[in-house]
N, C-alpha and C positions, 0 to 999 in steps of 0.2 A: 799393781796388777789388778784388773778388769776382774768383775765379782758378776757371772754371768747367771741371772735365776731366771730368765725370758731369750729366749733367744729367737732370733729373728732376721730377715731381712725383705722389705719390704724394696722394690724397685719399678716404680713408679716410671719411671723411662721405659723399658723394656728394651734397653739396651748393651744389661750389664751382661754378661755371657757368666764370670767366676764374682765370688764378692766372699772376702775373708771377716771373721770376727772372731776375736778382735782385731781389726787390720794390723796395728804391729803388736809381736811380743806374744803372749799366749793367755789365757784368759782363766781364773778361777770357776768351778762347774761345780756347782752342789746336786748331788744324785737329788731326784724329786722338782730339777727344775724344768721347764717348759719348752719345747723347741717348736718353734708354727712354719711349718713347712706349706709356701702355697704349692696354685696348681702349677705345673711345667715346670717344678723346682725338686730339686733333692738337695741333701743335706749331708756333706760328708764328714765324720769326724776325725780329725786328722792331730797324731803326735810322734814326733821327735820323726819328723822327714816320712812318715807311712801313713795311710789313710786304711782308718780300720773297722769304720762301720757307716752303713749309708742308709737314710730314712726320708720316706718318700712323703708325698703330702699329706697333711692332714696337722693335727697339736700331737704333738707327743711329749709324755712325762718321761724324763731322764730318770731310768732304774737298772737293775743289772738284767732287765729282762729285754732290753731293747737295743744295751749297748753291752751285750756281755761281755767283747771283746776289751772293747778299754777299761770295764773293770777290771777283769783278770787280769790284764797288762799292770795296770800298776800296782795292783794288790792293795790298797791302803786298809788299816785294822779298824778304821776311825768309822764305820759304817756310815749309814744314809746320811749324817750331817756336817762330815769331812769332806773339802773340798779338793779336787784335782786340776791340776790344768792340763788345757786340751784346744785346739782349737777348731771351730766348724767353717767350713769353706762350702757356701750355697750355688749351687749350679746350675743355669738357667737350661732345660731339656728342648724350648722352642726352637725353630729353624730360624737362622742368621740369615736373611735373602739381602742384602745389601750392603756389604762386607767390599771395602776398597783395598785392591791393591796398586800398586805402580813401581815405576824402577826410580830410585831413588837419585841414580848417576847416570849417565849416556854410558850405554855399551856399544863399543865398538865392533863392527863385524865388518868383512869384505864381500862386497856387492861386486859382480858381474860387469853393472854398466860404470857407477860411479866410484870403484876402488875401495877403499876405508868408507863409511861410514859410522857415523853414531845415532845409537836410536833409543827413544823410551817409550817406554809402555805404558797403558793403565788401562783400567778394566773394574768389575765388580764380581765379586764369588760369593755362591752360599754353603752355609755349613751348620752342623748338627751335633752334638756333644750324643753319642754313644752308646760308650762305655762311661759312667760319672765317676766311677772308682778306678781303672785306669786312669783318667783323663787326669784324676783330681795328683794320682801318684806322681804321673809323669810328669806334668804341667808344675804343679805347686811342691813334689817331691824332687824333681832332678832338677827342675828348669828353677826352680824357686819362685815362681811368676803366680803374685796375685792378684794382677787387677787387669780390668778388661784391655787397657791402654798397652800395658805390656806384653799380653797373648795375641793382639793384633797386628803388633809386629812383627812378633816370633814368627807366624803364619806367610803373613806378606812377605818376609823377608825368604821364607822355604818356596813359594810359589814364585816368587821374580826368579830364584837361584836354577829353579826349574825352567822356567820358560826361557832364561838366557841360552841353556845348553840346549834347550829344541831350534830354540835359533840356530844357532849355531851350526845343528846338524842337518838342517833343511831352507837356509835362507840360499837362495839366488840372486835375486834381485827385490830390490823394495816395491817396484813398479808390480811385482805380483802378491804381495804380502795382503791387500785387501782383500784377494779373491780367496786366500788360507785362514780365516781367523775361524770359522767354523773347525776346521781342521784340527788347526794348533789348541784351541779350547779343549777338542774330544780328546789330543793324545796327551793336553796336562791333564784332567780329571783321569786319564788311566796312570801316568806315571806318579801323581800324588797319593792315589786312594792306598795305598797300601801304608803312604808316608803318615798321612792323616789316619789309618787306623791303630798304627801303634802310638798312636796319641789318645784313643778312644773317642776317636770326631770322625765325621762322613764326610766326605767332599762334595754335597748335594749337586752345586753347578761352578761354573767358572765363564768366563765372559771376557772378549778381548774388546775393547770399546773402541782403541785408536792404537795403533807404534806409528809412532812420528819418528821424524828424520828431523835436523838441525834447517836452519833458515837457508843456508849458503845453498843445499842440496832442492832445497822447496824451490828455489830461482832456477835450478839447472833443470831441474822438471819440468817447470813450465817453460823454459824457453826452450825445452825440446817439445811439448806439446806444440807450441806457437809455430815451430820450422814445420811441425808436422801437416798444421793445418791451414800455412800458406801455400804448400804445392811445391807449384813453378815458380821459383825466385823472379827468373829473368823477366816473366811476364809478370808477375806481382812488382818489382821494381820498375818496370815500365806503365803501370798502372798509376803508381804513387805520385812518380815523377808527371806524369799529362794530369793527373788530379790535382797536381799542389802548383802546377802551374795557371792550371783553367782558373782556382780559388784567387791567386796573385793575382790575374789578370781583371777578376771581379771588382775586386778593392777598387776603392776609391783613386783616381791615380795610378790606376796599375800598371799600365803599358809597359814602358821598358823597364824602367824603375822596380815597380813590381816584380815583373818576371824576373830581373836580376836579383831581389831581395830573396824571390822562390830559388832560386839559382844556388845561392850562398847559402841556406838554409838543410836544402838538402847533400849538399857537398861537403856541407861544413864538417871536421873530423876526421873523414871516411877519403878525401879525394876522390871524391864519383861525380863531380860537378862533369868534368866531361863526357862521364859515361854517361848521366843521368839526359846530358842532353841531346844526346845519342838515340839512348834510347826514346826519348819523348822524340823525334824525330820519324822516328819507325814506327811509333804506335801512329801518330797527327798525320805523316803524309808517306802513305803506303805506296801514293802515285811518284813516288823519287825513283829518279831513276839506277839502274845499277851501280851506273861510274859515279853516281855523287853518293850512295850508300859506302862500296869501297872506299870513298875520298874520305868521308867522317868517319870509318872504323879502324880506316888507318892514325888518324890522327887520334882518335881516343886510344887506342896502343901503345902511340906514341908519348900519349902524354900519364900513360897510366906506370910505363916505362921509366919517364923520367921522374917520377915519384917514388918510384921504388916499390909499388903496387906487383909488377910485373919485373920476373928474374931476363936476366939476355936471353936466358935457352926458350923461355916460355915467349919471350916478345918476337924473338926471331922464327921460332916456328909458327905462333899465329898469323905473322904478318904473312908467311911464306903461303899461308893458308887460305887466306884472304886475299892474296895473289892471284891464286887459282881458278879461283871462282870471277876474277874480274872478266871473264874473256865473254859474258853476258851483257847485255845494254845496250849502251853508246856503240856509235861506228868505231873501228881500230883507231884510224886517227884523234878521234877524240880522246880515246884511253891512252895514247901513246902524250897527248899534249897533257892530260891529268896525272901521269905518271911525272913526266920534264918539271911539272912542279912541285910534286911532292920531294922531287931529288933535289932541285934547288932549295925547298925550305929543310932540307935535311934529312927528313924520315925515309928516304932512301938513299942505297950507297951508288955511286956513279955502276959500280958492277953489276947491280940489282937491276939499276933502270935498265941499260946495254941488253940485259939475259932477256928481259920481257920484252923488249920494244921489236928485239931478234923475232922473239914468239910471235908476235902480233903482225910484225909484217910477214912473217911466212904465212899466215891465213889469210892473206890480200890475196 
């Protein structure tokens, strides 16, 4: 057992918040001996789970006139050269400005746009010891906690437990969670500061740095940012397609070769090879006439159809659509000879062509 005739704790870091001596077990204290309390520090003297006398900076001689309580506590007859044990637990009074929390697992919560998610947090918070005799009862009395590594988690772990249930009760969406961290910071320093005062500590600040979401959900984000910031699909894919054809046609060799290599590249996976050429057709020669536009939007239907792109109900109504509109361009006769071949190559039914050609010659 520890023979304490100097007591002390010097902390040279300045980042011990509690420091026990003797750190384990309890320590022998001859009345008359020394205790150097510096600045920003007190000194509690703590026995059998109670903390029962506190001494602020300066040297102090250990007598019954400083610590009267633990003399009368233990009563020993053996006057000034009997020893007691006792232990002193040193308390740093400075403010803690850079104090980390975070959540240690993903919490799950339900978002609005993307269902379940998991998110974690982290941040920094400052804090301030008090009350030193509170602080030292509660902490190193209930909690048993004496060293700074162990109070900084006790801590973290009451402020994550806190900020999961404010999630909880005001999260919507994650896509607004950055315009709230001012928010969420002011209503954890209000739901803590009462938590932290029966600790005898202040809750000086609190800081949300980032909540993050998991990798899978960061891809759905951005490729909803990305849909957002191309527009017009149909015009953006008719963009791409005349651009990656004009670069084919650059290369060395590009003529047909090229264009066909452009061709396969952007069709490749997607079956848009028809459409793509469709549309670069519409964007390159806006002077095409009606009946040869309806010629190739039948056939890209047709062949968007036969891939399984397009259901019956959807292929049959476009086309029926696209019917409609053909009564624009070409003279009748030509439309009626552009139609005779679409029914021969299949994309229309012999009753199809019969109904239109009916149409076309009543407006003769």
């Amino acid at each position: 057992m520890a023979l304490l005739e100097v007591i002390e704790f010097l902390d040279e870091t300045g980042t011990h918040i509690i420091h026990r001596i003797p750190e384990h077990g309890s320590g022998e204290i001859r009345l008359g001996s020394q205790c150097t309390v510096r600045e920003s520090q007190v000194a509690v003297f703590f026995r059998d789970g109670k903390a029962l006398d506190v001494l602020g900076p300066g040297r102090h001689t250990l007598t019954t006139a400083n610590i009267p309580l633990l003399v009368n506590l233990i009563k020993l007859p053996f006057g000034s050269k009997s020893p007691f044990r006792a232990e002193v637990v040193f308390v740093n009074m400075r403010e803690f400005v850079d104090m980390k929390w975070g959540t240690p697992q993903p919490i799950p919560y339900r978002d609005k746009d993307f269902g379940i998610v998991r998110l974690r947090g982290h941040g920094t918070y400052a804090m301030q010891v008090s009350d030193p005799q509170l602080f030292v009862n509660k902490i190193a009395g209930t909690q048993g906690i004496y060293t700074t590594d162990h109070l900084e988690g006790y801590l973290r772990s009451m402020l994550v437990a806190r900020l999961a249930d404010l999630l909880g009760e005001n999260l919507t969406s994650v896509l607004d969670l950055a315009g709230q961290y001012d928010e969420l910071s002011a209503a954890i320093r209000v739901k803590m500061a009462d938590d932290f005062a029966a600790l005898g500590i202040a809750l000086k600040a609190f800081y949300i740095t980032a909540i993050t979401v998991p990798e899978d959900v960061e891809k759905a984000i951005d490729e909803r940012a990305s849909m957002g910031a191309i527009g017009d699909m149909d015009a953006y894919l008719r963009f791409k397609a005349a651009r990656a054809l004009g670069d084919a046609a650059a290369q060395p060799g590009g003529g047909a070769g090229g264009l066909t290599g452009a061709g396969l590249g952007l069709g490749a996976g997607v079956g848009l090879g028809g459409v793509l050429a469709g549309t670069v057709a519409q964007a390159t020669q806006p002077q095409a006439s009606a009946g040869s536009t309806t010629d190739a939007i039948l056939r890209q239907l047709e062949n968007l159809h036969a891939q399984g792109i397009l259901s019956d109900e959807e292929y049959a109504a476009k086309k029926r659509e696209v019917m409609a509109r053909s009564g624009q361009g070409p003279s009748i006769p030509e439309q009626i000879k552009q139609l005779a071949e679409l029914r021969d190559q299949g994309i229309l039914t012999e009753e199809e062509f019969q109904a239109k050609k009916q149409d076309l010659l009543g407006r003769l």
